[in-house]
Each structure stands twice: as structure tokens, then as C-alpha cells.
N, C-alpha and C positions, 0 to 999 in steps of 0.2 A: 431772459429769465426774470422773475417776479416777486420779490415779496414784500411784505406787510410789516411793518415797527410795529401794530398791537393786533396781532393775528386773530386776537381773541373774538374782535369784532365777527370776522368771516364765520362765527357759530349763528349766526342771524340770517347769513342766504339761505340753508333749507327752507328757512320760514316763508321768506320772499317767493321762493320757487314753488311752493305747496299752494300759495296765495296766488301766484297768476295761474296756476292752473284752474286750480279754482273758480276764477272769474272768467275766464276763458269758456270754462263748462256751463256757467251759470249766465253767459252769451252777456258780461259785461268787460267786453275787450273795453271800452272808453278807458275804465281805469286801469288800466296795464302801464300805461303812462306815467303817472303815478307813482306807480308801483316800480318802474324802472329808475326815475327820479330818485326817491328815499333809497332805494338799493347804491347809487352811485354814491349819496352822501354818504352812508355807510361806509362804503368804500373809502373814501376820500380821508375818511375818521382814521381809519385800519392803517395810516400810511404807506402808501404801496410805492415802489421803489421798483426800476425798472434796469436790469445791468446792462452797462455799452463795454467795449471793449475798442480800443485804439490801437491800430498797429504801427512799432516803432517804424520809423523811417529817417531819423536822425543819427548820426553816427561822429564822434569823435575819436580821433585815435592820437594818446597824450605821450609823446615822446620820452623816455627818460634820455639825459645828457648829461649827466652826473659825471664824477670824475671815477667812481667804481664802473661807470659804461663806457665810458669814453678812453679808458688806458686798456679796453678788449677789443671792442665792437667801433670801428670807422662810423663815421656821420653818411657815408652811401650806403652801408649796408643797415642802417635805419633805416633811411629814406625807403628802400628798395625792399625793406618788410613791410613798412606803412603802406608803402602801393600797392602791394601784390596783396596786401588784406581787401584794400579800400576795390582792386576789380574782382574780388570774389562777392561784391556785395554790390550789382551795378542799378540796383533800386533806390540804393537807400542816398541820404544825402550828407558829403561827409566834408568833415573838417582834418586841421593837425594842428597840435599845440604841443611847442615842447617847454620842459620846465628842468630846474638843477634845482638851483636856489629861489627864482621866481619862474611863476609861467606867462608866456607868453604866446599870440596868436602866429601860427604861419602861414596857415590858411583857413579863410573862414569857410564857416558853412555854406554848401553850394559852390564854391571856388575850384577849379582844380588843384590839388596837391602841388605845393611846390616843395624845391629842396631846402635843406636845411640851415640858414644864416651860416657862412662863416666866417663871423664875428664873432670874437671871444667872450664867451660868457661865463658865469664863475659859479664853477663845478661842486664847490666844496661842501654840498648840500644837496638832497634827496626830499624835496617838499612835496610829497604825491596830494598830500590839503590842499595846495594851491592849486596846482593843476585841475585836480578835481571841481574846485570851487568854480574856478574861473570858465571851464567846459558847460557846467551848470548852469551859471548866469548868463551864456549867451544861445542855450538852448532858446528856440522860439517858443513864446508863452501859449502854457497848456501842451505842448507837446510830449511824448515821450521820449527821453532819451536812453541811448547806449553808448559807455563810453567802452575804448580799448586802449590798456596801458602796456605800452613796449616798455618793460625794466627788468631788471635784475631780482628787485623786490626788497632791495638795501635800503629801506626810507628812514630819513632822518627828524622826522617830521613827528608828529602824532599819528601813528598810521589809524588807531581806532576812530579819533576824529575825523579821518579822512572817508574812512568807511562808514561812520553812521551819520556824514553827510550824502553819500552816496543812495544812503537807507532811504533819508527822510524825503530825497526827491524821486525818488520808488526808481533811481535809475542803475541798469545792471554793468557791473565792470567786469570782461572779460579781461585778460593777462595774456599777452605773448613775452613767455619768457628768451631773456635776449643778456648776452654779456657770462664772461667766462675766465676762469683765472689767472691769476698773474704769477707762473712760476717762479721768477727770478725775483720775486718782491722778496724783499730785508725789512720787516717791520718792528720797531722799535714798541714794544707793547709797555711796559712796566721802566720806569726809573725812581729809584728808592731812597732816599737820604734823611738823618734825622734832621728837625727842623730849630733844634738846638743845640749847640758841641759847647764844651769847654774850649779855654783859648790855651793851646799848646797838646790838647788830645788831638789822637788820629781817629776818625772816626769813616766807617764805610759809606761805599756809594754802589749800589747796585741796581744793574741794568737786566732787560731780559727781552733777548729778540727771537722772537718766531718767524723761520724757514719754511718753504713748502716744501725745499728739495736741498738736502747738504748743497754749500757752495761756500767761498771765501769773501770775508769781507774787512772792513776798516772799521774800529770804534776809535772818536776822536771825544775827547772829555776836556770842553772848557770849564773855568773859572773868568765869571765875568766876560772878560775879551783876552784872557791869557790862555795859551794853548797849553794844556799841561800832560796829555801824552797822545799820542797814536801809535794802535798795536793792531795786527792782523788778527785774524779769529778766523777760525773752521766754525763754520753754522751747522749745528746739526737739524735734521729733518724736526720739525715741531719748535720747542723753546730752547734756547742757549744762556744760562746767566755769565753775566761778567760782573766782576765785583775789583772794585780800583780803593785805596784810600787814599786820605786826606786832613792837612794838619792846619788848622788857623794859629795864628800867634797875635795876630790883637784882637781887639773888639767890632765887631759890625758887623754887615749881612753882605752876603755875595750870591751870584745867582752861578749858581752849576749848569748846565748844557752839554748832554747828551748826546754823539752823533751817531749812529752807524752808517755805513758808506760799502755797497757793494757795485761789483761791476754790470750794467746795465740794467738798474732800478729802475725801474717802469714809473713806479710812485714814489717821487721824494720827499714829497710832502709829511708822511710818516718815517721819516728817517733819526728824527730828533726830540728830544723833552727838556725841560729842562726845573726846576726844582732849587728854593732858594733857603740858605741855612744861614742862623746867627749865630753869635760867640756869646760867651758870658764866662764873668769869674767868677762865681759863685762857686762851690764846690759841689759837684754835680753828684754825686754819691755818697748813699749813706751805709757803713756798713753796722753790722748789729752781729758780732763775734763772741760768742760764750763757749768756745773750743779751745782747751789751752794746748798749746802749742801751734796752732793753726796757721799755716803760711799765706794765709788772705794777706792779710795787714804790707805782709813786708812785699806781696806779689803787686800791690795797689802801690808802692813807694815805687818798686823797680820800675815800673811801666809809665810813672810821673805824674797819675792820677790824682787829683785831689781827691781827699775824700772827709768823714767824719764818722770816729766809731766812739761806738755808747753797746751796751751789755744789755738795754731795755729797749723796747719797741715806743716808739714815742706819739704822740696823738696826732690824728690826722692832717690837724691845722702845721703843725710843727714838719709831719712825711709830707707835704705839699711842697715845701721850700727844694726839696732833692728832686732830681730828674731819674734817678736809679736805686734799689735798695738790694743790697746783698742780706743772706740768712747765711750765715757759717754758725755751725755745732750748737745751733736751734732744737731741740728735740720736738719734735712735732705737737706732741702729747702735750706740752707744756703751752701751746697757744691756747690763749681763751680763744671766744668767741668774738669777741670784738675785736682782739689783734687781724683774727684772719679774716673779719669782715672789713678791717682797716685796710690790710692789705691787698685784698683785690679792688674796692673804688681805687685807691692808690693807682692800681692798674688799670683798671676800668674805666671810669671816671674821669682822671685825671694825667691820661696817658704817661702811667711811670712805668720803669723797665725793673722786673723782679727777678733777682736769679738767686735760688735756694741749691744750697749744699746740702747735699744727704749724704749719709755715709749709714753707718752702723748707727753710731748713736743718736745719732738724728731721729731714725725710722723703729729702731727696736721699743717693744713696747706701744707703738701706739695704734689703736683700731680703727675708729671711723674720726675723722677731723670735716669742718669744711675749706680746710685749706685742700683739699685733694680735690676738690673739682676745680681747681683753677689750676690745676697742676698738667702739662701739655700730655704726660704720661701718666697711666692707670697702675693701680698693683691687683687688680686680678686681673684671670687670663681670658682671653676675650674667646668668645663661642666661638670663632674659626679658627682656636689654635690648637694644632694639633697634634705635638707632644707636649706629653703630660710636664706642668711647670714644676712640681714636689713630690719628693719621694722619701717616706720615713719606715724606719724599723721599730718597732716596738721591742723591747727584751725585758721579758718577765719572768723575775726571778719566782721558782714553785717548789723551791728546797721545803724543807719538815717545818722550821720554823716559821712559816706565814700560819702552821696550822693552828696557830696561838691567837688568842680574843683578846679583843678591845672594845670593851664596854659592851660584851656580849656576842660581836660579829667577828666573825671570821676574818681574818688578816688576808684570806686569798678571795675574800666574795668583796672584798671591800677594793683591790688590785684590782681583779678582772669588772669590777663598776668602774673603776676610775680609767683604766684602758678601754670600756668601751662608748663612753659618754668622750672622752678624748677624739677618737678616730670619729666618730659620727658628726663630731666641727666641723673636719675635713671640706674640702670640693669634691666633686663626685671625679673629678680626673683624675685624683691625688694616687700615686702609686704606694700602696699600704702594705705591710709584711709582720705579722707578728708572732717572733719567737719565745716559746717559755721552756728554762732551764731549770732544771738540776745539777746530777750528776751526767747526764746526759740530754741533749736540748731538741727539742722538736720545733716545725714550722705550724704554727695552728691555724694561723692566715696568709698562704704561699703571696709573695710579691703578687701585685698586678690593679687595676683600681677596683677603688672603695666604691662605689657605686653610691647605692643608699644607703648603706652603711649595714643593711638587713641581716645579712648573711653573719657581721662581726659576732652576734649575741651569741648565738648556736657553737660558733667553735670556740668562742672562749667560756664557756659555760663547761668544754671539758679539761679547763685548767687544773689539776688536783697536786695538792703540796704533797709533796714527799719525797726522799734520797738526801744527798747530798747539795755539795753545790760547788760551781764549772763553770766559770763565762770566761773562757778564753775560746773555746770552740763553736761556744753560740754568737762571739763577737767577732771573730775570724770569719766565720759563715754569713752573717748579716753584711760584712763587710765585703765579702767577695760578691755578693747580692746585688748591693748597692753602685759598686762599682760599673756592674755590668748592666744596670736599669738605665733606660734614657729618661731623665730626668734632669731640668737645668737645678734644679735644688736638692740636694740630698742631705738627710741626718738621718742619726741612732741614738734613741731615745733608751737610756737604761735605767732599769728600779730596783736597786737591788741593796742590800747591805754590803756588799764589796769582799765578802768574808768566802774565800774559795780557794780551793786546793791550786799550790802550786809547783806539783809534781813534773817536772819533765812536762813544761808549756812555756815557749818561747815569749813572754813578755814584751821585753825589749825587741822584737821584730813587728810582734803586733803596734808596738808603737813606732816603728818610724813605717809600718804601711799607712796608719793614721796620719801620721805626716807629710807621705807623700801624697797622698791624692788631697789635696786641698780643699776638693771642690767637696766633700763628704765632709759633715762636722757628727762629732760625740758628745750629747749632753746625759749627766744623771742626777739621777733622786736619787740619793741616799737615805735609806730606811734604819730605823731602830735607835738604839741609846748610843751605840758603838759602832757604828760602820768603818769600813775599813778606807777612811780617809785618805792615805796615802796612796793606795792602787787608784781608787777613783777620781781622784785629783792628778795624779799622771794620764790618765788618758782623757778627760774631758783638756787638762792640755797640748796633749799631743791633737786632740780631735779638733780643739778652735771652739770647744762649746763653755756649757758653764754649769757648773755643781751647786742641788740645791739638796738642802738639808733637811728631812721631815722626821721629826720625832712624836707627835701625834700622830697616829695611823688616819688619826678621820679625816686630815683635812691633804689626805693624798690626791683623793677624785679632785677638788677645789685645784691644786698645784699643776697636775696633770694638764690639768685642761687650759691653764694660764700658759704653758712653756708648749703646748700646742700650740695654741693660738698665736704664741709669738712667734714661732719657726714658719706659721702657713702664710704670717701676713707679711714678712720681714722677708724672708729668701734671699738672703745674703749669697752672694754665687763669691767664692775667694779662690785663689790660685793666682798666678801671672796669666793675663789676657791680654794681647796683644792690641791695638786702637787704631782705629779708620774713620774715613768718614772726609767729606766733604770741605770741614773746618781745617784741616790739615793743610791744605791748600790757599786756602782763602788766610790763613795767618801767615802763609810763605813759611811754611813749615816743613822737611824734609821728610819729619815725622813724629812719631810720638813716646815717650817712654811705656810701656806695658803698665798695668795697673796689678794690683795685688788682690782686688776686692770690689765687689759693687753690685746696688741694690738690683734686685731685679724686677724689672718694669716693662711696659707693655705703651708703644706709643698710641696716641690716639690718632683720628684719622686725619685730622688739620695739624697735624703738627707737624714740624721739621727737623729731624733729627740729621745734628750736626757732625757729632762723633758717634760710635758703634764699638761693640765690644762682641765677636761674631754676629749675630741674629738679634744680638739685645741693645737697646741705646743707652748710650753713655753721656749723652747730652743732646736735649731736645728742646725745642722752643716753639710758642705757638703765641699770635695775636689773641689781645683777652680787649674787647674795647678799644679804647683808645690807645692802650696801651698793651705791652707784652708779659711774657712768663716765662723763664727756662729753667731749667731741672739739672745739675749735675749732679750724675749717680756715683759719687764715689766722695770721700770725703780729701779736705786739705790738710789734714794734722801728722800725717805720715802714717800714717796704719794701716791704707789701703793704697796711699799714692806715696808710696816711699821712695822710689826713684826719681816722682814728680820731683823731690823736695832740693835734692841737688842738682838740678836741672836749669842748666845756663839759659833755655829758650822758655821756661816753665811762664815768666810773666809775658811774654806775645804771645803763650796760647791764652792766658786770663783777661788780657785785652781785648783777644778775638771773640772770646766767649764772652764779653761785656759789652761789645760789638753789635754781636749776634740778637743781643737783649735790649738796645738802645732803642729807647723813644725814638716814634716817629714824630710826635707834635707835642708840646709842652702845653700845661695846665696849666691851671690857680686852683689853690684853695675855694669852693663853691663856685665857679665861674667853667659851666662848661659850654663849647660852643660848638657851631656844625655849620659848616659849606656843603649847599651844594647848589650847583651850576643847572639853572634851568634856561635854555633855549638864548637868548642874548644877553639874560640876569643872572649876578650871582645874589642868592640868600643869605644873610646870617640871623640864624635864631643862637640864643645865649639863653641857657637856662641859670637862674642865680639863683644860691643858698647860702646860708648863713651857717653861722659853724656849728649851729644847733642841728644843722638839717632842714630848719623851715625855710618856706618860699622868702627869697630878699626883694623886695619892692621898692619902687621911686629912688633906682640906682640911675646918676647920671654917665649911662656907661660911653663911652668916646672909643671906635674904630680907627686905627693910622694902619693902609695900606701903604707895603714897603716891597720893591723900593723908589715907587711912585712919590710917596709921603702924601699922596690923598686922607684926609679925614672926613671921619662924617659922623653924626650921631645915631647912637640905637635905641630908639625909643623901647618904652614898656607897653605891651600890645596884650597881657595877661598875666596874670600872678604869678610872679618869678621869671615872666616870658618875656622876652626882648627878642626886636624884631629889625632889620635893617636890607633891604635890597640895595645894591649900587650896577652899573653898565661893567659886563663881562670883561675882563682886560685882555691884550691881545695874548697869542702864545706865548708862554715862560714858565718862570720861577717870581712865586711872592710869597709873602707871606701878613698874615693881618693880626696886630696883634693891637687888641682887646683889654682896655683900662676902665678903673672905677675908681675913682678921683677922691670916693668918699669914703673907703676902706683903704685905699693905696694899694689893693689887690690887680693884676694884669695876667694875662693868658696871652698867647703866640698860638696860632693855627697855621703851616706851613702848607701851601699848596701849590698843585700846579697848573696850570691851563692849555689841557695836551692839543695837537690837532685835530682837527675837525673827526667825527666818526664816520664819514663819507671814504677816509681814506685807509680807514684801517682794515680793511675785507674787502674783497673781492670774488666774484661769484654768484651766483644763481640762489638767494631764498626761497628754496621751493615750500618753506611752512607757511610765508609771508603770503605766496604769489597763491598759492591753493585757498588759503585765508579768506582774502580779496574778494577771490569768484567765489568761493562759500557765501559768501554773508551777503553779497550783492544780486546772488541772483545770475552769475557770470560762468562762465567756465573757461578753463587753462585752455588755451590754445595749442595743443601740439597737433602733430601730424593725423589727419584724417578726423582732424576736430575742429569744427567750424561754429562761428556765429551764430546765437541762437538766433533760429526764424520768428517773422514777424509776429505771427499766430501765437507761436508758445512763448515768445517774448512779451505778449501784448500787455499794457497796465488796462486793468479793469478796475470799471467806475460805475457808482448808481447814482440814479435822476429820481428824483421823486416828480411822482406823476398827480398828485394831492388833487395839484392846483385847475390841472388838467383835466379830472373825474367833476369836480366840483363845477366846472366852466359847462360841460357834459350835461350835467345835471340840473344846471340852470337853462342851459336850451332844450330840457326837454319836458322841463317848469314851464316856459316860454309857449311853445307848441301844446302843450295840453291845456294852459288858457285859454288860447287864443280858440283852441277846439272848441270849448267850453260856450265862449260866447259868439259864435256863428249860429247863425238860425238852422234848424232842425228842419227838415220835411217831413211835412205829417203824414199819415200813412193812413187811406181814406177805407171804410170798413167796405169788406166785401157785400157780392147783393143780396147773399142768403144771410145776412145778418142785419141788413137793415130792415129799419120800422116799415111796415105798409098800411097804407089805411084800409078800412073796412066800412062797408055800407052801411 
């Protein structure tokens, strides 16, 4: 096949071909020569390109021997796949090279196949680059290759480097997948500890190992070179966590080490982590308590915590110094803006541990904060849930006296506006019911949800005042309602002046039904100059609600709509609720006291909810940055946690739950830093700021890896940017902790350096292995799937032929000369054309 780089040229043969005809007819062949001459250079101009095609005949086949192949698949059953590929292809000419961590030649090209070294070579690595590389470079020059790799597809390496070096030599990698799992492997996946304690706190260490198949094994937990326990475990099928603790009593760093130990581990190599923690006496907590009577303070003494409380939230530079900050009897409402933007870098930023108490007065009252996005738990109810979170009554009183005006409007148009701008707040799941009484009371909106709220307008529109007036049987009936709606929040909303007959109506029963179901509260407006304070004030006590006064008729819609909005957002669930959960355990807890009360909240999807209250969480916690957040839904001043309060174990669960919220790595004030581990390097970049916030520049900052005691310096590499690489350190526990000489400002980064990723999975990547032959031009080898032919494997290439037309075209410049000046034979006139003379 043939084409041209300026095609355009080729609109000029017509011309050529109309011309030799031409001369042809006109019996001047001489110049046809010529004319074939210019036509070539033409050509020659048009550059014309002519395509070849080469059929492979090269073949490598690149061993994996890795330690993820090598603990499934024997070295003869390699060898004995490589052969039986290498005589299905008895044309081609082939090699074997196998590689882990380097490759290396076993057989060259054209060599027969030998077996496989058994010399030990070091597994702990999946380098399919090298392999690749080195197949490449001893390809013979110009040829085309075909590699085939025997692995798993576990590469450790760059696989996309690997592959768009495969690209750039146009050669195709076929995959025979090979290597298969290790059931009885015990892998030690996650080890957790903070990377700073106080000297004399207990602070946790947690472990988590993933089974293929339940089976029994050993966790062994050093300090240092002290053995400090060994305990059996049941592995469940997937992950198992263990969680152990641990008490320092002086100053320094220790390295922790992690074992698990089961019977016939295949791979030991992932058995172990290990993870290094410092002391300090600083007082690691700061609490910020405006709840009076609040059992924080003495719960932090019992347990032997240091700590320091203040009533104000303090400025950044100052929250730097704490490694944890509690909120007790905070009312939400009451954070600026800058508190709660302090307080997440706090957590963000500067990896601190926050745990906020909510209770009642915390949460009542307040609408949208941005402390709530940092919060591990939401308060509305998420689209997949699916019963309804609130359920309210409405009771509208429609006796004769609403029929009376207030600056011209009707007392009952001015009610049924304010009831129904109220219910149109709502969520559209909200379970709504609204009764209006007399002397006799009707449903005007049967229980069930509010939807769009459409339908409310229409049936309160036939509210009409008149009779008497009756609310023991319209509150008895809402209440038997209520009781019986699945709903986790339920209230009764009453507006009434309180002024009704109390003929032969059980009272005192209706209030201890309000008493006993807890979980139902009673709140009312009281209307007029006179309401009958005393009935309404026993039952918004018996109900757990709260009594609000309105003596302007106009600004009832306004109040309405506020004591809404604080029941939908607030959801207080109260009763005794029994508590679960996880931390129960993890504190060596038998168990827990029941609660009386608490917020209702809705986890989010990353979070960890530690204790539970049925379906609901009673304490959750989730990573925010560098640092953490937890959430206890209940408060500590005894209102809601009254049995907490006399409670002999009450400070080891506040420990656990302080536990639960501990830094994993300590900060500084403007000093944030970040490891990460590339390939034989570790990185640290250091972002620095000043307490203004701007970028801090020409800081001489100094790095002490511990517990080496290696130092080095970290240069400034950009504005506020510090940059420092050092050589990987072997497996363990260290940690690097980061000084600035010229503020006297220091951070601690605690890390670990787990083993190799060669060891921690086992099995067949078939995303990996399908990848490979995708992008290279290869296809997966399985059964009845063979090596692509030479033909359809071929690399095609073009030659330009310029030079060749032009050479053409000079010999045939050449020969029409030479035509040119050869002598002619002249062609003598016939006899009837010649002269004759005459006498």
C-alpha cells in the first residue's frame, strides 16, 4: 500500500496523462520521456511512502517468582507452563526471564528453555518494569517483539510505566494467569496507636487482621523487647479487630509490635507491625464546661487525667498546646463562626481529638451551625430511612371566643395561618395530625405524612369557632394517636387558653398517661390576658414540654412556627433506653447504665458508632484530617444520664470514650506535615504558617528521626513549602518529630513502616492481568486462547520512496539526453517527389 505526505500534488497527473496522449497522437513519442521524467518528480514532491509489515518471530516469556507466586504455584509448574507455551509456538524464537524484585536472564533468545535457578532470590517485590525493560533491551535491533508474562498480576512496581513502556516499543504482552490463594494466611492488615500519650494515661492499641476462612490464632503484643501479653483469638471470615491497652509512667518513646501467629501460615512475612508512641506531661486536655453541675470535671479526676478547664473557647495558637478538647453544656447556637472554624483545623489541621457533649441544652434552639458538618453524625433523616423520624399533634382550640378581633382579623383566621405556615416547616415524612376542639373535637388532618404540605390549607380552612370548650378528650385522643404512630419522636402541640369544663374528666389519669410514656412530650401556647395557667402548666409538666405565653394574638404565627422548628430540629427521644455497642467491651465493661434521654441523630457513612441506643447512636466517632470527632448524644449533668451519675465504672467508660477520640499524630501551631513512602524514599513536605495564617518563610526547620536519632535538615523548596527526602527505614515503629528553632514551635508525626505489599494479598488480579493485554496489543491466555499470529501480530512500518522516484527520474533525464544527441537517419524523399529535369 501507498501514500503521499502532500497528496495534493497527485491533481497534476491528469494533466501528464491528457499530454502523453496527446503527443502520442501527434506522433511525438520522443517526448514522452520527458514527460515521464517531470511526472516522477512530481511524484517524488507528493511524498509517497510505501507500507512493509514484519512478522514477529521473537518471543520472551517473563517469569513471575514473587513471594504472592511462590507460596501457590512450585517453580516446576512455571517452568512447565513456560514450555508448554514456548512448543505451541515452534516458529518463533524464544527466550525466559524471570524477575521478583530484579529480572534476570534464564535463557537467552534462541537458547533452549532451561529450569528455573534454585537459588534464593528475594521475593518481596513484583517489578513487572524491569522484567519488561530488560526483555526489550535484548530484543535484536529492529525487530519485533512479543513478550508473555506468567504472574498473578500483584505488581509492585509502576505497572502503568511498565506498560507504556511496552507501548513505546510497539511490543504486545500477552498474560498467562498463574498463582492462587492462600486460605490459611492470618494477615495482620491495620495496627493503630496514638503517637503521643500522657505519662501515667492508658491509652489503646488497636489491631485488625483479615481471615479468608474462620480459624484460631495467637496475637503477641511487644513493647520494645518486652513481651507484654499473648492471647488466642477466633478469626472471623474477613476482618477481626483486637484492641489491648497500655499505661507509660515516664518520659520517652517505645516502639509497640504487633504479632499475629496462626497455625500453618503460609506467609509470615505479614504477620507483624509495629508502631512507635511518646509520653509527655504536658496536660493533654482541654475541657471548656458551661454546664452546672456537670460530672465532666470530676469524671476526668477519677480516671487521673490531666486536664485544664476555662468556660471560653481559647484562640488557636493557645487550642495547639492540647492534644484533645472536650465541649460539655456548649449550646451550639452560642458558637461563632470562628469558634467552629477553630475548632475543626484544631482537628483538621493539627490532628486534635474533639468530643462534644450534647444533651438537651446543647442542641435545643439551634438551626444551621458549621459545627455540624464536622460532626460524625447528621440530624436530619437520610433518604433511605424509612420510618418516619417525627410525629406531632396539633390541638386547636375553636370555642366562640377565637371569634373575637384583633386589630380587625379574626382570632380563628389568624390560628389556622399560624398552624398552617407551622406544619409546611415540616419534612415531608413528618407524621402530622391536627385536632380542633370545642365542646367536642374533631380530626381535621387524620395522623399520617405531611407530604407537601398542599392538602393542610383546604382542611384547616374549615376551622369555624363556636361552642364551648373540652380538651381532655381531644388530648386523650391525640394521645392514644401518638402513642400508637411509629415515630422515634413524638409531641403535642396545644393552643389554647386552658379555660374548660371540668365535669366528670379524669385529669389526674390523663397526667400520669403523660408521664408514662416518656417518649411523647406536651408543649403549649397559651392564649389571651387570662389563661388558665395552672391546668396548662401541669400538663406541659407531666408531658416534659415547655409553656409559652402569648398575649398579642399577632405574633402567634411568629411563635408557632419557632416551637416547630425547635421540636423537628431537636428530637429529643426521653424514656430509659437501654445501651450497646462495641465500647462496652473494648472499656471491659460488663455493661452499661440505661440513659433517660438523647438526641436523635442519624450516623453518617464513615463514621463509627461505638455505643447505640436501639437503631439510634449514642456515641460515634469518625476521622476529620489529621485528626478526629466524636459526638455523645446525651448529656453529663444528670438529666438525661442520672444513673450515669452514681455510677462506680461511670469514669472507664469516659476514658474509653476519650480513647475512642485520641490523636493519632500530634501537631504545632502552623506546622503541618505529611509522609509518604515512595518506592525506597520516604518524603516530608511541611507546610508552615504563621499565626496570622500567612505562608512562614526562611524557617530553619530540623527533622530528628526516632528512635534512630538520625537528623537532617528541611530545606524551603516554596512559599511556606519545606521539603526533605531521607532512605526508607527498615520495618517498624518511628516517629519524626519536626522543630523550628526560630519560633520554638515542634510537631511529632508518628509512623510506621509496614511490610512489603508483595505480601499482603494473594491471588489472581484479573483487572491488572486483562489491563496488560488491553493496552498492549496482548490477550489473556486461558484455555483455547492462544498467541497472537504472526500476521495479525505484525508491526507495520512505512519507507519513503522520495528518494527512489527521484533516482527514476534522473535515469530517465539520463536516456532522453543521450536519445537527444545520437544522430538521426534521414529519411530520403520518395521518386514521385523528386525534382526531374526537363529538356
Amino acid at each position: 500500500m501507498i501514500r503521499f505526505a502532500v497528496p495534493a500534488l497527485l491533481a497534476l497527473i491528469p494533466a501528464f496523462l491528457a499530454l502523453s496522449i496527446w503527443l502520442v497522437r501527434r506522433e511525438r513519442a520522443r517526448y514522452l520521456l520527458r514527460a515521464a521524467t517531470i511526472l516522477l518528480v512530481f511524484l517524488a514532491f507528493a511524498g509517497p511512502e510505501i507500507a512493509l509489515r514484519r512478522p514477529r518471530s521473537y518471543v520472551y516469556f517473563l517469569v513471575d517468582r514473587s513471594a504472592s507466586i511462590g507460596r501457590t504455584v512450585s517453580d516446576g509448574e512455571l517452568f512447565e507452563a513456560a514450555t508448554a507455551l514456548a512448543a505451541e509456538e515452534p516458529t518463533k524464537t524464544c527466550g525466559l526471564i524471570e524477575f521478583a524484585s530484579v529480572a534476570s536472564v534464564v535463557s537467552p533468545l534462541g537458547s533452549p528453555l532451561q529450569p528455573l535457578p534454585t537459588d534464593p532470590i528475594d521475593d518481596s517485590q513484583t517489578n513487572v518494569g524491569r522484567a519488561i525493560e530488560l526483555a526489550l533491551s535484548l530484543m535484536p535491533p529492529g525487530a519485533a517483539s512479543q513478550l508473555v508474562l506468567l504472574t498473578d498480576g500483584r505488581a509492585t512496581d509502576n505497572l502503568r510505566a511498565a506498560i507504556g513502556a511496552a507501548q513505546l516499543a510497539g511490543a504486545s504482552v500477552s498474560v498467562l494467569p498463574i498463582g492462587g490463594s492462600v486460605s490459611q494466611d492470618a494477615v495482620l492488615v491495620a495496627f493503630r496507636t496514638p503517637s503521643e500519650v500522657a505519662v501515667g494515661r492508658p491509652f489503646a492499641l488497636d489491631g485488625e487482621i483479615e481471615a479468608v476462612e474462620p480459624s484460631r490464632a495467637t496475637v503477641v503484643l511487644y513493647r520494645d523487647r518486652d513481651l507484654l501479653l499473648a492471647e488466642d483469638v477466633m478469626l472471623e471470615e474477613g476482618r477481626t479487630r483486637v484492641s489491648f491497652s497500655d499505661t507509660l509512667v515516664d518520659p520517652g518513646s517505645h516502639v509497640y509490635r504487633l504479632v499475629v501467629k496462626a497455625d500453618e501460615d503460609p506467609i509470615p512475612e505479614n504477620d507483624q507491625l509495629s508502631r512507635l508512641v511518646r509520653t509527655t506531661t504536658r496536660p493533654p486536655i482541654l475541657l471548656i464546661d458551661r454546664a452546672a453541675g456537670s460530672i465532666a470535671p470530676a469524671l476526668l479526676e477519677a480516671a487521673g487525667l490531666g486536664f485544664v478547664q476555662s468556660e471560653a473557647l481559647p484562640s488557636l495558637e493557645t487550642l495547639s498546646q492540647y492534644s484533645q478538647l472536650i465541649l460539655s453544656g456548649v449550646p451550639f447556637d452560642t458558637l461563632t463562626g470562628r469558634e467552629s472554624a477553630d475548632i475543626e483545623r484544631f482537628a483538621r489541621n493539627l490532628g486534635g481529638g474533639v468530643l462534644l457533649i450534647q444533651g438537651e441544652d446543647e442542641v435545643r434552639g439551634f438551626a444551621v451551625s458549621p459545627i455540624e458538618d464536622l460532626l460524625p453524625v447528621a440530624y436530619s433523616v437520610p433518604e433511605k430511612e424509612q420510618e418516619p423520624s417525627l410525629g406531632i399533634v396539633y390541638l386547636l382550640d375553636r370555642s366562640s371566643s377565637m371569634r373575637a378581633l384583633t386589630q380587625g382579623v379574626a382570632k380563628i383566621r389568624i390560628l389556622r395561618n399560624a398552624a398552617a405556615a407551622s406544619i409546611t416547616l415540616l419534612p415531608a415524612d413528618t407524621l402530622v395530625g391536627v385536632v380542633a376542639f370545642d365542646d367536642v373535637h374533631q380530626w381535621m388532618i387524620p395522623m399520617g405524612p405531611v407530604g407537601e404540605g398542599v392538602a393542610v390549607y383546604g382542611a384547616l380552612r374549615n376551622v369555624r369557632a363556636e361552642g364551648g370548650t373540652d380538651i381532655y378528650y381531644p388530648l386523650d385522643d391525640a394521645l392514644s394517636q401518638l402513642i400508637q404512630a411509629e415515630a422515634r419522636s413524638k409531641h403535642m402541640i396545644l393552643i389554647t387558653d386552658g379555660k374548660t369544663t371540668h365535669e366528670e374528666r379524669d385529669y389526674p389519669g390523663l397526667l400520669d398517661r403523660l408521664r408514662a410514656h416518656e417518649e411523647i412530650t406536651l408543649s403549649a401556647i397559651a392564649l389571651g390576658e387570662t389563661p388558665n395557667l395552672p391546668l396548662l402548666g401541669a400538663l406541659v409538666d407531666a408531658g416534659r414540654g415547655a409553656l409559652y405565653y402569648v398575649t398579642d394574638f399577632l405574633k402567634l404565627p411568629q411563635l408557632t412556627m419557632q416551637v416547630t422548628q425547635r421540636l423537628s430540629r431537636s428530637r429529643f427521644i426521653t424514656g430509659s433506653h437501654d445501651v450497646a455497642g462495641p465500647l462496652i467491651d473494648e472499656a471491659s465493661l460488663d455493661e452499661i447504665p440505661p440513659v433517660d434521654g438523647y438526641v436523635l441523630t442519624y450516623p453518617r457513612a464513615s463514621a463509627r458508632t461505638g455505643l447505640w441506643v436501639g437503631d439510634d447512636p449514642l456515641f460515634s466517632t469518625w476521622r476529620v484530617g489529621l485528626g478526629s470527632v466524636s459526638v455523645l448524644n446525651t448529656d453529663l449533668a444528670g438529666r438525661w444520664s442520672r444513673e450515669w451519675v452514681g455510677w462506680t465504672r461511670a469514669s472507664a467508660l469516659f476514658e474509653a470514650l476519650l480513647r475512642a477520640t485520641a490523636p493519632m499524630n500530634v501537631s504545632a501551631f502552623g506546622l503541618r506535615a505529611n509522609l509518604a513512602i515512595d518506592g525506597d524514599d520516604t518524603n516530608l513536605t511541611v507546610d508552615a504558617r504563621e499565626a496570622t495564617g500567612e505562608l512562614a518563610d526562611f524557617l530553619d526547620l530540623e527533622a530528628l528521626l526516632l528512635p534512630t536519632e538520625e537528623s537532617f535538615p528541611v530545606p524551603q523548596v516554596g512559599p511556606g513549602l519545606y521539603h526533605a527526602s531521607f532512605p526508607m527505614p527498615v520495618e517498624g515503629g518511628y516517629a519524626l518529630q519536626l522543630s523550628d528553632p526560630t519560633s520554638g514551635r515542634s510537631t511529632t508525626v508518628s509512623f510506621g513502616v509496614p511490610y512489603e505489599a508483595e505480601y499482603r494479598t494473594t491471588g489472581v488480579d484479573r483487572d491488572a492481568i486483562e489491563e496488560i493485554a488491553a493496552m498492549t496489543g496482548g490477550v489473556v491466555l486461558e484455555r483455547g486462547v492462544a498467541l497472537p499470529a504472526d500476521e495479525a501480530g505484525a508491526i507495520a512500518s512505512r519507507k519513503p520512496i522520495a528518494q527512489e522516484l527521484l533516482l527514476a527520474a534522473l535515469a530517465l533525464f539520463l536516456i532522453d539526453l543521450v536519445a537527444r544527441k545520437l544522430p538521426r537517419r534521414r529519411t530520403l524523399p520518395s521518386s514521385s517527389n523528386r525534382n526531374t529535369g526537363t529538356d
